[in-house]
Structures are given as C-alpha cells and as structure tokens.
LOLO-136222 format. One record per residue (C-alpha): x, y, z. Coordinates in steps of 0.25 Angstrom, whole numbers, padded with zeros to 4 digits, always signed. Example, Ala and Ser with C-alpha at 12.3 -4.5 7.8 and 13.67 -1.06 7.14 Angstrom:
BEGIN
+0049-0018+0031 +0055-0004+0029 
// end
This chain:
BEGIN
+0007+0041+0111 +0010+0027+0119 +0022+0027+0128 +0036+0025+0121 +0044+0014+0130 +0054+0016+0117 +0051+0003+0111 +0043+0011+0099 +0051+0017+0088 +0063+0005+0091 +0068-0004+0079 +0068-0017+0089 +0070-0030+0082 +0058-0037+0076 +0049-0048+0083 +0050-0056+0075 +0064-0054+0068 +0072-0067+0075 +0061-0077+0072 +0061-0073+0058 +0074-0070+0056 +0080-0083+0060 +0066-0091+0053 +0058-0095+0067 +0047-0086+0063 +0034-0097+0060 +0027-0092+0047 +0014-0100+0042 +0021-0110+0036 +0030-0114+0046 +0018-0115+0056 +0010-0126+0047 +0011-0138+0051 +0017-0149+0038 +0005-0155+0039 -0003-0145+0034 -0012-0149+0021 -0007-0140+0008 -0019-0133+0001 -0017-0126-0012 -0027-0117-0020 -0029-0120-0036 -0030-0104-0040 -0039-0102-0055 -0032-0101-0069 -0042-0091-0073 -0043-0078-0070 -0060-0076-0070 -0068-0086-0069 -0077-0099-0062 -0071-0112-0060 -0083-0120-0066 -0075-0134-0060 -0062-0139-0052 -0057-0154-0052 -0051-0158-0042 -0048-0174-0046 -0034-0172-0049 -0031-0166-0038 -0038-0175-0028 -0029-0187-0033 -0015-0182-0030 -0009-0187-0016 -0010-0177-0007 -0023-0169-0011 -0032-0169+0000 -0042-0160-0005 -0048-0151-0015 -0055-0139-0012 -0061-0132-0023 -0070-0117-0027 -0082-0128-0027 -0078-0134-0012 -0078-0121-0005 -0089-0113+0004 -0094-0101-0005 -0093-0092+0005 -0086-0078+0001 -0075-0070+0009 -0065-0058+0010 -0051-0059+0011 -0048-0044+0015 -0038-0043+0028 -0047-0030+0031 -0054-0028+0045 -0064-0034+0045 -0077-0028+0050 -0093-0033+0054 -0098-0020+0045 -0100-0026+0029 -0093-0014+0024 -0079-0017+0031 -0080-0032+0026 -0072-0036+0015 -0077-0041+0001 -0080-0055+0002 -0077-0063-0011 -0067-0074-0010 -0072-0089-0009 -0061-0101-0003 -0062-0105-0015 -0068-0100-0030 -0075-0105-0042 -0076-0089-0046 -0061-0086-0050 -0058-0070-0052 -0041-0072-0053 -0032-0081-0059 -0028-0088-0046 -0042-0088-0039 -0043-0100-0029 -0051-0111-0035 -0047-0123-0026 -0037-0130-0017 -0029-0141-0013 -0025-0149+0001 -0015-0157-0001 -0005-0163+0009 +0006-0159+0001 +0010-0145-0007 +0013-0155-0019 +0000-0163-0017 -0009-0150-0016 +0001-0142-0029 -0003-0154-0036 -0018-0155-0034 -0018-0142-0039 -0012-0144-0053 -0023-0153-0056 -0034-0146-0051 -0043-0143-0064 -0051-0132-0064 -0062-0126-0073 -0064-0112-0075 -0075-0103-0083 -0066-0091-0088 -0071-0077-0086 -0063-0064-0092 -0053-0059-0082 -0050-0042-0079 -0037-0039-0073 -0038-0025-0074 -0047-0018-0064 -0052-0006-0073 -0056-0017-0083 -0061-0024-0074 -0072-0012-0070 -0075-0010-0085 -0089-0014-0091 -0089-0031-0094 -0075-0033-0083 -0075-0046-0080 -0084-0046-0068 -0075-0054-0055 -0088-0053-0045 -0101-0050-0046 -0103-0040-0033 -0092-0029-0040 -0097-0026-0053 -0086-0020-0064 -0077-0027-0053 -0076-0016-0044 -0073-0020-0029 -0075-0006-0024 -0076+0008-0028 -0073+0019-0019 -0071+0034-0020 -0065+0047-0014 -0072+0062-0018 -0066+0073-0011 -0070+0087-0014 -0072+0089-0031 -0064+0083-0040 -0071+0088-0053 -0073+0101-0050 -0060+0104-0044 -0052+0099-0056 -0060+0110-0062 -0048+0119-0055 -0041+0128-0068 -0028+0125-0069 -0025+0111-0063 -0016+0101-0069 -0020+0086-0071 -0013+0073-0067 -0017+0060-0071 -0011+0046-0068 -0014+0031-0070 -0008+0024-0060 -0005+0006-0059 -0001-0001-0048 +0001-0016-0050 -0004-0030-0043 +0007-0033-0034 +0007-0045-0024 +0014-0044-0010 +0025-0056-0010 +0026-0057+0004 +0038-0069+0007 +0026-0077+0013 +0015-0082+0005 +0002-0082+0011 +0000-0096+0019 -0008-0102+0028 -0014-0115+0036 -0026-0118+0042 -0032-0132+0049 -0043-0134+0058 -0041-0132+0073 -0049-0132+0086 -0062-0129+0077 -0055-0119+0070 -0048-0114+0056 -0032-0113+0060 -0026-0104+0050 -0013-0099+0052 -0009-0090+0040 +0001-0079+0034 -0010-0069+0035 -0008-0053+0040 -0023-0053+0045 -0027-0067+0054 -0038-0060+0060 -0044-0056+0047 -0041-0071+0042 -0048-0077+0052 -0061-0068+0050 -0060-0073+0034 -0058-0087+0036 -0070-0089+0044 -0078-0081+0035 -0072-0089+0022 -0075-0101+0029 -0089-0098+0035 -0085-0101+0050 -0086-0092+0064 -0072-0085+0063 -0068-0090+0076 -0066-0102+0070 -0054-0097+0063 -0040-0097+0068 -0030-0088+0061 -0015-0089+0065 -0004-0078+0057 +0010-0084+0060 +0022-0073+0054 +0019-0070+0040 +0030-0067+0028 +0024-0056+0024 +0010-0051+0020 +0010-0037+0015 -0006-0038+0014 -0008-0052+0005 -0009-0058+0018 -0020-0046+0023 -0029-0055+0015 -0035-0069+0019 -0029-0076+0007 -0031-0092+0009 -0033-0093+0023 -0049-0096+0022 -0045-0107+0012 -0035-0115+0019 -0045-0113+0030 -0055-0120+0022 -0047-0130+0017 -0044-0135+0030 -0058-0138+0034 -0058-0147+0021 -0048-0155+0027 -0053-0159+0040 -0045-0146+0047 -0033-0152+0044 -0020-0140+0041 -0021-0134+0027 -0011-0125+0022 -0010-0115+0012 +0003-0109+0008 +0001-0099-0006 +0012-0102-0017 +0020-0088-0021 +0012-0088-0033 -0002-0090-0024 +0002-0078-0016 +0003-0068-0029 -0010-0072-0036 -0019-0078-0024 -0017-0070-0014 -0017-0054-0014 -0011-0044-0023 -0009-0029-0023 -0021-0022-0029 -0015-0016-0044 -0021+0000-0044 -0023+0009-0054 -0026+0024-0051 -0029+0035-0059 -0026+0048-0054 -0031+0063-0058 -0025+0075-0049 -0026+0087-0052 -0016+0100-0046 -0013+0113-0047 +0002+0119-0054 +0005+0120-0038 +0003+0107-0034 -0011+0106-0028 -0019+0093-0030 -0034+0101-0034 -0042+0086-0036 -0036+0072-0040 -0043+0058-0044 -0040+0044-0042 -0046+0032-0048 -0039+0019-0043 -0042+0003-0049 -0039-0006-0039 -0037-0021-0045 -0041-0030-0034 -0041-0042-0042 -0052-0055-0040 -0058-0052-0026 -0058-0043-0017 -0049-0044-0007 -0046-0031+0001 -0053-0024-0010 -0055-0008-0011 -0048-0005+0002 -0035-0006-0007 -0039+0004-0017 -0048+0012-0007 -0034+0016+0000 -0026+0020-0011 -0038+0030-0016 -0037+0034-0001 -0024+0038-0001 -0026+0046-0014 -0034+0058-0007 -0025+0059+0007 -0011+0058+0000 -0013+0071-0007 -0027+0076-0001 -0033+0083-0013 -0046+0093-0012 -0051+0085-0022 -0051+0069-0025 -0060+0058-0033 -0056+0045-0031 -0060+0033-0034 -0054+0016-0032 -0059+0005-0039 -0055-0008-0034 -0058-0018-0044 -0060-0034-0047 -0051-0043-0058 -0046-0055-0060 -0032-0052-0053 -0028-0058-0039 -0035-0052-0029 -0026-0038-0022 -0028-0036-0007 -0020-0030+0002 -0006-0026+0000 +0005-0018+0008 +0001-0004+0004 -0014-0007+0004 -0016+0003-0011 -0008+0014-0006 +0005+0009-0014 -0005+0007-0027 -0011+0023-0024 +0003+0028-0020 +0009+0023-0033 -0004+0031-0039 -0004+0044-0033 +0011+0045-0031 +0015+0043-0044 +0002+0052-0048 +0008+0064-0039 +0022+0064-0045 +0014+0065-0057 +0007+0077-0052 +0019+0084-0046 +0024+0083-0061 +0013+0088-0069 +0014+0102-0060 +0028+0103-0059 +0030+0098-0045 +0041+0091-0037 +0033+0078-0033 +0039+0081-0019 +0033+0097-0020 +0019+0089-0024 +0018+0081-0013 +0023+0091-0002 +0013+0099-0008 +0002+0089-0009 +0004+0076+0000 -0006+0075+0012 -0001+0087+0023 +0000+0087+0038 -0015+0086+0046 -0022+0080+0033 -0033+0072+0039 -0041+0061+0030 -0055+0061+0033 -0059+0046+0033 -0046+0039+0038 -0046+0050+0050 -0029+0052+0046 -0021+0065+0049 -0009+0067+0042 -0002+0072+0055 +0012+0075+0048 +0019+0080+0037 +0023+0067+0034 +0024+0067+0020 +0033+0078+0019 +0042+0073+0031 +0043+0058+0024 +0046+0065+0011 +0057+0073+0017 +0063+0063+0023 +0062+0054+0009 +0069+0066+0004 +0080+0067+0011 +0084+0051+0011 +0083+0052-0004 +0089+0066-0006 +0075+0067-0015 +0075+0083-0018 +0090+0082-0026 +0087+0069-0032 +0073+0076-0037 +0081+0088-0045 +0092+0078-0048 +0083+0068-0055 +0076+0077-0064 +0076+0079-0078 +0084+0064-0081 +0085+0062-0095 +0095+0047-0095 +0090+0033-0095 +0093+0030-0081 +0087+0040-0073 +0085+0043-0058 +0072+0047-0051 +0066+0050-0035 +0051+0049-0033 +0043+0050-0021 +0030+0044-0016 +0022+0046-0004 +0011+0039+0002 -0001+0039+0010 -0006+0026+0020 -0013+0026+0033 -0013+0016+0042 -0023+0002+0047 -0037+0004+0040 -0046+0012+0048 -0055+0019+0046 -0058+0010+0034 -0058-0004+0041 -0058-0009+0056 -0044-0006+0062 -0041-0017+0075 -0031-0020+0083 -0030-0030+0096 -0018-0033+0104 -0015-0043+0116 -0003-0042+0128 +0000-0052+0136 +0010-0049+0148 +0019-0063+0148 +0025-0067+0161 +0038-0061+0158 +0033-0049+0155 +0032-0048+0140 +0021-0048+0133 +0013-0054+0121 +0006-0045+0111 -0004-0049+0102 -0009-0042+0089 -0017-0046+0079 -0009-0038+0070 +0002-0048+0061 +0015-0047+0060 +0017-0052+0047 +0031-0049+0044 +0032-0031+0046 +0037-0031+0060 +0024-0029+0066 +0025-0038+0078 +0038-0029+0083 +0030-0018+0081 +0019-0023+0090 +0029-0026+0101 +0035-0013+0101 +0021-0006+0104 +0018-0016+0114 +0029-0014+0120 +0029+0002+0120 +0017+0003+0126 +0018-0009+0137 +0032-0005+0140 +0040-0017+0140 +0052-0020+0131 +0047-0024+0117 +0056-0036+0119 +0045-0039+0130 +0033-0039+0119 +0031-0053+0113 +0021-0052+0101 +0012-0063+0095 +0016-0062+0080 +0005-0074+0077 -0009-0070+0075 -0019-0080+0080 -0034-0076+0077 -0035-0086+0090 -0028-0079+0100 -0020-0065+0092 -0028-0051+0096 -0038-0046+0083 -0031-0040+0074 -0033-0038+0060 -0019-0040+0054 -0007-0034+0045 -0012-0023+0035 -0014-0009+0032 -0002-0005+0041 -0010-0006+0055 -0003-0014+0063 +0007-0005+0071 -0003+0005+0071 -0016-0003+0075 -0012-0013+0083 -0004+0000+0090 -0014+0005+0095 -0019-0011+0102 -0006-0015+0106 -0005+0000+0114 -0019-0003+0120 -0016-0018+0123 -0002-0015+0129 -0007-0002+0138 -0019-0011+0144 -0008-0022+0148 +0000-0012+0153 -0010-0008+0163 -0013-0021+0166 +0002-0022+0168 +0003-0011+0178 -0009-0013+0185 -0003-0029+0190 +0009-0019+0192 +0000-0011+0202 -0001-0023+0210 +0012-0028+0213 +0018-0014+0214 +0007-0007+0220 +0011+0007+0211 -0002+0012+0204 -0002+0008+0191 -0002+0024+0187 +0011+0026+0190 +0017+0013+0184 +0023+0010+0169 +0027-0001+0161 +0039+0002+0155 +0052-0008+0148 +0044-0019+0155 +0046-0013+0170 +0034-0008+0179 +0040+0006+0183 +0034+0016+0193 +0032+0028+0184 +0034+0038+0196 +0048+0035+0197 +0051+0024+0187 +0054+0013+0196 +0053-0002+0191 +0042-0009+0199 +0042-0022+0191 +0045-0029+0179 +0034-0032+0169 +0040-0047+0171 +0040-0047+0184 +0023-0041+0184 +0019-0051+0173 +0025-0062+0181 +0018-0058+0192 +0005-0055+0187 +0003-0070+0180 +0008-0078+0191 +0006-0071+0204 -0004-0079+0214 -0011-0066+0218 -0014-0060+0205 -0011-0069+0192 -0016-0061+0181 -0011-0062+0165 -0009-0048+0161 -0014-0045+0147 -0022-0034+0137 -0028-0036+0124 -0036-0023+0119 -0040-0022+0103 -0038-0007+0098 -0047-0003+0087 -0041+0009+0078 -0048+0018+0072 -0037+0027+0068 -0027+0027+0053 -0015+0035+0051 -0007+0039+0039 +0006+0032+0036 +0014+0042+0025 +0025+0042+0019 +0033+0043+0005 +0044+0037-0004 +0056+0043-0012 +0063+0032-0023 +0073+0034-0033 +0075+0029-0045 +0084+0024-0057 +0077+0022-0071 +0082+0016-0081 +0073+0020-0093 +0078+0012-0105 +0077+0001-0095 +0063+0005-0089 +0068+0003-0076 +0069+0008-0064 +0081+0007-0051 +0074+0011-0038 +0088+0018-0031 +0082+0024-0018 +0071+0025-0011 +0064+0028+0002 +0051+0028+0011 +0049+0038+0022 +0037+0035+0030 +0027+0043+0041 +0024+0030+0048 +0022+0038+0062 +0032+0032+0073 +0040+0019+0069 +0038+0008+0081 +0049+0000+0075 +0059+0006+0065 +0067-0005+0059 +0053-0010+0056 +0047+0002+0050 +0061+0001+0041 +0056-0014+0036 +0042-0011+0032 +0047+0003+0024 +0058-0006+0018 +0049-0017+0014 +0037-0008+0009 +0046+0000+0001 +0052-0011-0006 +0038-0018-0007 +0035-0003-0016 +0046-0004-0023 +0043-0019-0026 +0028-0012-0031 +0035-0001-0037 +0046-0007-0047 +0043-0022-0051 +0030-0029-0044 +0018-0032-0051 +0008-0043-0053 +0005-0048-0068 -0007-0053-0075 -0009-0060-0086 -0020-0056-0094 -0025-0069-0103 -0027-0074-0088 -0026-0065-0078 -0014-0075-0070 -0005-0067-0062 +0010-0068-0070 +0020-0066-0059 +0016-0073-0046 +0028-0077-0041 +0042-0068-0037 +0050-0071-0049 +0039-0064-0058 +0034-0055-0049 +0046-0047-0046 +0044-0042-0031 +0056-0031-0027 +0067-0036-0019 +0078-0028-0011 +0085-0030-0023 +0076-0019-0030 +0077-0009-0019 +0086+0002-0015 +0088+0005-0002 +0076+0005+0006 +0074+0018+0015 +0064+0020+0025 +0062+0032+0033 +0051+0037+0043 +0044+0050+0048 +0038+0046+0062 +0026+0054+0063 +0020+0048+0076 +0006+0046+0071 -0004+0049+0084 -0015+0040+0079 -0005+0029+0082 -0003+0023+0096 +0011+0022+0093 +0012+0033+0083 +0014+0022+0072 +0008+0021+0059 +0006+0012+0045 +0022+0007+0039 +0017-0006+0034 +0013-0003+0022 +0016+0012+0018 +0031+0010+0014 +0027+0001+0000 +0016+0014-0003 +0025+0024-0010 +0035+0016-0015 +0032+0015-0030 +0026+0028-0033 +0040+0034-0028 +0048+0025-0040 +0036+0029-0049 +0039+0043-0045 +0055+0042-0047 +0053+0036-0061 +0045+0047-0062 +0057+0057-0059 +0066+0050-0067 +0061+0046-0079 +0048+0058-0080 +0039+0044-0082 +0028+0041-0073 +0026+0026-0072 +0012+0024-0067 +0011+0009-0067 +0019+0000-0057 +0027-0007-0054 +0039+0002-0061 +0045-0008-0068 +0051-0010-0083 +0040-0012-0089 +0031+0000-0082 +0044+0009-0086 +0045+0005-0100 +0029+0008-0102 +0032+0021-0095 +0044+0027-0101 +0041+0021-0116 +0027+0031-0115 +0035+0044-0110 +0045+0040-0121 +0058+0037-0112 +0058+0023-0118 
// end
C-alpha cells in the first residue's frame, strides 16, 4: 500500500474544469490551421458488392476540386484498425482487412473514394457528381443467416462468414443434465446495433512536416495510431507523428483508427500540404464503429433449491463488414458467463460473424452490457421457474468470497456482491417494494428489478498491458507528468495528478499534467480503453514518482548533509523524519539543483511499468418502474448503481462516470437502436432526430453509490469505473418489467414496440 499524503480519496477540482468551462480548451478543430485543404470520402449505395468503375470528370471541373482519389488510386496494401496492444507474436496481431480505399464493398457506406478541395462547398460538391458503377452482390444482415449454407460470402479467408469461434468445456455438460429431477430454463436473448454519439465527431488533420506524417486526431489510442498509419501506408513508423489534443468524447469509436491512415495518404497526394478530415454526424453513425448486436441463447439447468447443476450459452456476435476488434467483444461476454455464477458444469460457445452492416468495434461496455442483459434477464427467469426471490437466487448463486478464475489469475477478495446489494437495497427500500408490487392486476403497474454484473479490469492476460510515465521537477518545484494514457474527456488527467502527487508528496496543486499526447515526445502508452487507465498507468506513475523522489532526496543529501534514510518529502517540504524539522523547500532544492555553479543537474525520472495483473470490478443495479400496458410503455421512476470499484481516488469523479454510464444503459435500455433497411441494407436513422439517444430528460434521479474494497493488486488500491456503471443497467428495467407486468421482454431496447410484441403474445394486450 503507497504512502497516503491525504491527497487520495479527495474530490478536488478537475484539471481541466476552468479551461473547459469557460471555452479555452483547444480540441481538433480549433488547432487546424484555415488553410487546411477539405477532404471528403464518397461512401457505396450498395450494400455487397465491386465497383467495376468511378468517373471522376464531373467532379474535377468544379472550382475548388484539387484532387480525386479513387479505390483504383490507392496502394493495395491491407491493414487493421483494432485499438488493441499490439504485439511482434502473429497471434496477438489484429485481422488485417481494410484497404484506403475499396473497389470490394461489404456495407452500404463502404469508402470508395475521395475528395480535396479548398473548400467544404467545393469538396460537397464533387461528391454529388461522382458516378460510380457497381456489380450488385446479395447482401445478409443477420449473422445466423449469414453462417447458413449459400450466405453471402463477405471474404474469402472466413468461410460461412465466421470471424472466430471459441469455446468453454468445464466439467460434463451432457451427463450431468442427466441429474433426476432438475428443472429447465431456456431464453433467447437480442441486443441491438447501437452507436456511441459522443458530442465530437471523429476529426482529424495531417500535412507533411520535417520528413514526417503530422497527424493530430480526436483519437483515444495515439500510439496505436501511429503503429497503423505506417503500416497502412507502407513507411518506417518513425516517420509518423501522431498528436491527441482534448477530445469530446470517445466512449471506444475513437479506440479504432478510423480515417487517420487516409488523410494521412491524401496528404502526400497533395505535395504534404494540410489535409483535413472532419466526419459529418451521419458519417459517424454508418462509417465509423458501432456497438456489436448479440443474440444468446441460453439453457440452465437447477435444482427446486436453487443450485445451478449445468447451463449452456451460445452467443452470435454481428460484427458487420470487417473486422475491427473482432472476437475479443464476444470472447468477453462468454467469459463472464462461467465466473458470474461459477457453475460445475458449462458449454459455451461465441460465434462472431460477417454481414453487410457497419463494421462494430469497441464500445463502452466492451460485450459485457450485451452478456449482462443475457444472463440477467436469464437469472430472474430462472429464480421464477423454481419459485425463488431473484434476490434469494443471486445470494445463493452469484460468485462467493475467495473464487479464483483460473486464466485471468482474479480472486474475488470480498463479498461484494452481497454488500453492493445491500446497499442498493436500502437506497431503494427494495425488500417492501418487492412484496408490495406483487400480484398487480391494473393497466399502469409498478415494478423493481435488479441486475448485477461481472468486469475486470485493462486486458491482461489476454493482450500486452504497458504503461510509461515521465516527471520532470520545474524550477519552482512543481512538476510535469507525462502518460501516454488520454484524457479524453472522463477526468483521467486529475486522476493522474492526485497519484503523483501522493506518492511524490507535494500539493496536487504542484503536479502540472501534459493532457496532449504527442507520439514525438509523450511516454508509450497505449491509450483510453477497457478501464485501465487509473489502474495501469497506477502502477508507472508510483514507479516514476518514487525514482524522482529519490533522486529528489538524494540532491537533498548534499545541500543539507542528512542522510538520505532519515529524510521525507512531504506537502512539498524536505523534513527530517527523526524529528520532523523542515530542512528545505522542494522550490528552494529544484532552484538549486538547475542553477547552482557547483552541481547543475535537471532532476527527472521516466520508468515504463509492465502489468501483468487484472482485477475484478463488481457491482449491481436496482430500477423501478412504471408500465403503462395499453400504452406499451414504460416510466423508469428510480434507479440506482452501487459499485465495488476498490478505493475511490477522486469521488466527485467516480459520481460522473457512474452517472453518465447509467444514463448511457438506460439510453441502451429504453429507446436506442440502429435500423436496417432490408431492400438495401442503408442504415435508416443516422442522425439524432431519428436515432433517439436518452437525455436527462428521460432519467430519474441518478444515484450512485460505492463499496470501497481496497483492491491489493492495485498500487493504489483502485480499480475499473470507466465502464462497469453502463453494464447492468438494461437488464435491471428488463427485470422490473418483468415484476410488474409478469412479461419477460427479451429483446432491447424496451421500447413501444418491443412491449407491444411482448404483452400481445402473453395476452395483456
């Protein structure tokens, strides 16, 4: 356990909150410079198919038109787009399937060409008379269809469309269902396509610069950026420059390279001169990253008393036209299903697939809100079919004190399922409400349901996990700390400061932190995802500040001769820990040490941190409800999260990311879904007056609540918050419908039309 100097645990302002609040923060559009070239991309009108040709006359004739790039134009050279670590073994290294540019189009709103222009209107312009001429293939928007026998075939390496397969077999499901008198529950369950709508679309701009690609983008992973570009564009890696100013939010599309290897490209085709690429609203729900749609199918089977015997999942993960991050989605939610509710015997089996849909990659939740909403709506189904309280079956059943997994290496050091619960239960006076709710027989009826859910946190074992950090000591005695971890709008940068300052001992007020990255100069890192930051770079920040700190004390050494045993840095002061005395001021020594004629030395430290460590994130949710039945609607009245997130560094921060994954799940919940046409497989609501996104005009009151469970494996006892509040939202208003109405709705979002399918089969309408 690090030193507390009583700067952890403290809701101290944000870093960033005056430049932001008063409009002097610089996001990526404000930083290019006016006379950056436009570039737009002309996106397919089919949804399968081979663009046979593209004429560009048209389009070279209007004013302002200084190029034309087409899928004919570009280097055939193929490349991934996964923010993943990446890694020199094969098998850690990310399918490599997307061209600049493609003549191959798999979705309706592939890339088949762009436009520099000197001008928005010019470039918008160009693009409307762009003729394009396409061979038509049949299309599959379904990803069991799109496994049957004669599908649609979207690449030729993945036959019946299947990016991956993978599998869990513990003990013997077949014989052990064998067991007399067991009871069978069995559920379908559909999660939808979803898209992030962050308040920033994806930009970015790129030029030629001292033999170098400069790229400064709205991107969560600049390192991993700067890896892809050089391997899109065929050049040493070096030779890329990669710059990540403040970002309006990622939420994951932006864990994806999305157009930063092409405005790279079309750059160089210009002479170097700036290129900028800013994605229209619409661009950013077809062209960029979706949520992957899932459907599970589940089998359990239990005893009267409420023990699980053996279950069985299959899951179908729709990963639209490329792959993206692929499996790894899916491959988490299956690997929930065993540890959730360890069971002697499980089958299990995800299947993530290719169609002709916009590609899904990562978003906040990473599969664990698709598999929650699965097996959660799945449980309350269980604790129904043997007469159970859904509260009495997850005491029973949810995963116990000291359960160890065997491949991630987790322990479940608490009982922190029960203790979230209980406190979920207390804010919501759950047990009353339980009894009082029951047995409704009226058209509006009320209803409580609850939800738990599994996450760990950052990706080891399963991926490379990295973190670097660099401190410089100023000359006033502050100091500068550089991560390669991005704030990208969740309050990380204050997060970092707070560590660094704990463990250097100096007033946060003292710790300036580098919110830019710059591949150039910023410390490796590989960016914002899977709700690592706090935890990994933890555990560099720690190592980086304790090796300045020695440093520190050891320039302390010679100008007050105490040995450097029995000296501390504490609130920015060199004491004398016998007795306490104040030596010096850290000012006084940093102002010393870079400008004294006898020993001039710049005091610094920079350490990289490898972890090869994971820790589980737990938690639950409890929502009420209101149904209208004859209306098919549904009031969401109350709801709560309460969270084992192990020891909060900053409070008021925790607050905001609970609050804004919860009304991110509720958004997934109650209204958000991605529609399809399917005479041409075009996306039917990408914009925000269709797609209807939840406001704070749809929410209750937004309570958030902690169980601080100092987690060991964590430098500073903190664990994954990022995205575990957004987990377990849905099933818990599935669940409350549930109690109210006696319905099950099984396919989200719970909205009118859902209801009405639901309540007309079990006759309420």
């Amino acid at each position: 356990m690090t030193m507390d100097n009583g700067v952890i645990g403290k809701s101290i302002k944000r870093v960033d909150a005056f430049d932001k609040v008063t409009g002097r923060a610089k996001y990526t559009d404000d930083l290019c410079d006016k006379s950056a070239y436009i570039a737009r991309v002309l996106h397919s009108t089919v949804a399968n198919g081979k663009v046979l040709s593209v004429d560009t006359s048209e389009a070279e004739k209007i004013p302002g038109v200084v190029k034309v790039v087409t899928c004919f134009d570009v280097p055939k050279i193929y490349f991934p787009t996964a923010g993943h670590p990446w890694s020199t073994e094969e098998a850690h290294q990310d399918v490599a399937d997307r061209l600049l540019l493609t003549d191959r189009v798999r979705f309706y709103g592939d890339d088949v060409a762009a436009v520099i222009a000197e001008n928005e209107v010019a470039a918008a312009q160009a693009l409307r008379v762009i003729h394009v001429e396409y061979e038509e293939y049949p299309f599959v928007l379904d990803a069991q269809k799109a496994m049957e026998e004669g599908a649609p075939q979207l690449h030729e390496d993945f036959p019946n469309n299947v990016l991956k397969h993978t599998s869990i077999r513990n003990g013997n499901y077949e014989e052990a269902i064998k067991e007399p008198g067991l009871i069978k529950v069995e559920g379908w369950y559909d999660t939808p396509t979803v898209q992030h709508c962050h308040i920033e679309n994806f930009i970015c701009y790129a030029q030629e610069e001292d033999g170098k690609i400069k790229i400064t983008s709205s991107t969560q992973i600049p390192h991993i950026v700067r890896r892809v570009v050089g391997q899109a564009l065929g050049i040493p890696w070096g030779k890329v420059r990669v710059i990540k100013p403040y970002i309006g939010g990622g939420f994951g599309n932006k864990q994806d390279v999305l157009y930063e290897p092409l405005c790279a490209y079309l750059s160089t085709q210009v002479g170097g001169r700036l290129v900028k690429m800013d994605m229209t609203r619409e661009e950013t729900f077809v062209c960029n990253r979706v949520r992957h749609a899932i459907r599970s199918h589940i089998i359990s089977y239990v005893r009267p008393d409420g023990t699980f015997v053996a279950r069985k999942l299959e899951c179908f993960s729709n990963q639209g036209a490329y792959a993206s991050h692929g499996h790894s989605i899916a491959a988490k939610g299956m690997g929930a299903f065993p540890q959730l509710y360890p069971c002697p015997n499980v089958e299990a089996d995800s299947y993530t697939v290719f169609t002709n849909r916009p590609v899904a990659g990562a978003m906040r939740g990473y599969g664990i809100p698709q598999a929650m909403f699965a097996v959660e709506s799945h449980t309350d189904e269980v604790a129904k079919a043997i007469g159970m309280t859904p509260l009495a079956f997850r005491q029973k059943n949810l995963m116990p004190k000291g359960f160890t997994d065997g491949f991630s290496k987790n322990v479940m050091y608490e009982d922190s399922f029960n203790q979230c619960m209980d406190k979920a239960r207390a804010y919501t006076d759950y047990d009353r409400k339980v009894k009082e709710y029951e047995d409704q027989t009226g058209e509006v009826r009320k209803g409580i349901g609850l939800a738990a859910f599994w996450y760990n946190t950052a990706v080891w074992p399963i991926s490379l996990e990295t973190s670097s950090c660099r401190i410089v000591l100023n000359q006033d005695g502050s100091v500068q700390v550089q991560v390669g971890e991005t704030e990208i709008g969740q309050g990380a940068d204050t997060a970092f400061s707070q560590m660094a300052a704990d463990t250097l001992g100096i007033p946060v007020e003292r710790v300036h932190v580098v919110s830019s990255q710059d591949t150039d100069i910023t410390p490796f890192g590989t960016g914002a995802y899977a709700s690592r930051q706090t935890y990994t770079a933890g555990f560099s920040i720690h190592q980086t500040a304790l090796l300045l700190k020695e440093r520190i004390l050891s320039y302390a050494h010679e100008l007050t001769r105490m040995p450097v045993s029995i000296m501390d840095l504490t609130a920015g002061k060199i004491i004398r820990k016998t007795d306490g005395m104040v030596l010096l001021t850290l000012e006084e020594l940093a102002t010393e040490a870079l400008y004294s004629l006898s020993h001039s030395e710049h005091l610094t430290a920079e350490s990289t941190y490898q972890i090869k460590s994971n820790a589980y994130s737990l938690g639950c949710t409890i929502a009420e409800v209101e149904v209208d039945i004859p209306a098919c609607k549904v009031k969401l009245t109350d709801i709560i999260n309460v969270h084992d997130c192990g020891r909060l560094i900053n409070p008021a921060l925790a607050q905001a990311q609970v609050h804004g994954g919860m009304s991110m799940g509720i958004g997934y919940g109650m209204s958000e879904y991605l529609q399809f046409d399917e005479k041409t497989g075009r996306t039917l609501n990408d914009n925000l007056l269709d797609y209807k996104l939840s406001t704070c005009m749809d929410h209750p009151h937004l309570e958030g609540e902690f169980v601080e469970n100092y987690e060991p494996t964590s430098v500073y006892g903190t664990k994954a918050l990022g995205e575990p509040p957004v987990c377990s939202v849905a099933p818990a208003i599935r669940n409350a419908i549930l109690q109210a109405t006696g319905v099950g709705v099984n396919e989200l979002p719970l909205n009118p039309h859902h209801l009405f399918k639901a309540f007309s089969e079990a006759g309420l309408v």
